[in-house]
C-alpha distance (Angstrom), angle and dihedral (degrees) to the residues before:
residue distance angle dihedral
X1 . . .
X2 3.57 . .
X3 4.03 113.9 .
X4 4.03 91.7 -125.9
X5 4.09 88.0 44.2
X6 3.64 88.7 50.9
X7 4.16 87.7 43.0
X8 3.58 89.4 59.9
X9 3.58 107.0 43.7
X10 4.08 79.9 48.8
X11 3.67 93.8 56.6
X12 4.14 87.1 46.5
X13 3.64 93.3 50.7
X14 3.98 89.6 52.6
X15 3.68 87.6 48.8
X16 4.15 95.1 44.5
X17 3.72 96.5 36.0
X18 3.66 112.7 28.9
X19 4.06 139.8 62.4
X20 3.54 114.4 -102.8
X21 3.49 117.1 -118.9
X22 4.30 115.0 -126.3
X23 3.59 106.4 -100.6
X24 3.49 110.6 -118.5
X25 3.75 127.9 -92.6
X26 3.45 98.2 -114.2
X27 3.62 92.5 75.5
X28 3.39 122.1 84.6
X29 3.67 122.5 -95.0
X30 3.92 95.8 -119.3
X31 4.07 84.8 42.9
X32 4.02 92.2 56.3
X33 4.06 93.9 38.1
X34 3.86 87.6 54.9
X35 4.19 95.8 45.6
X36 3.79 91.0 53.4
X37 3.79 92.5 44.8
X38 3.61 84.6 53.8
X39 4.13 101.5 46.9
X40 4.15 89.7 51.4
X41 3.61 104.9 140.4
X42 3.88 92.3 -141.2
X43 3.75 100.3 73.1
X44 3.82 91.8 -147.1
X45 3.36 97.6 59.0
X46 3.97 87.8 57.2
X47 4.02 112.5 97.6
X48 3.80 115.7 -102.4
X49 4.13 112.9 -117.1
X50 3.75 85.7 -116.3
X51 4.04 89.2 66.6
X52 3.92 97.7 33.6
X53 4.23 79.5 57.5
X54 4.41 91.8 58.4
X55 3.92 89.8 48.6
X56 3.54 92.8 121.9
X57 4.20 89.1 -137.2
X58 3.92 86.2 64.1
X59 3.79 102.3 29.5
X60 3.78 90.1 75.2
X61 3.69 94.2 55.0
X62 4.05 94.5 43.8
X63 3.89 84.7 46.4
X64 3.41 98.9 53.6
């Protein structure tokens, strides 16, 4: 297997099979919100790229 094949089924086990740890504090609280949305382990409860685009926080950088 190739090492970044093996990576990334790695990185989807953690996020299938394991707890997530809290993200820490020092991120903000739109920037933690979004990061656990992302690492759901039911793939349709993750958001769509279309409506990670319109958050507001990342709008005005895809806008620009």
């Amino acid at each position: 297997m190739l090492p970044i094949v093996k990576l990334r089924q790695e990185v989807i086990n953690k996020i299938l099979f394991e707890d997530q740890k809290p993200i820490p504090e020092i991120y903000s609280p739109f920037l933690q919100q979004l990061v656990k949305s992302l690492l759901q382990k039911d793939q349709y409860k993750r958001p769509p790229i279309d409506k990670i685009l319109m958050f507001p926080e990342i709008a005005k950088y895809v806008l620009e």
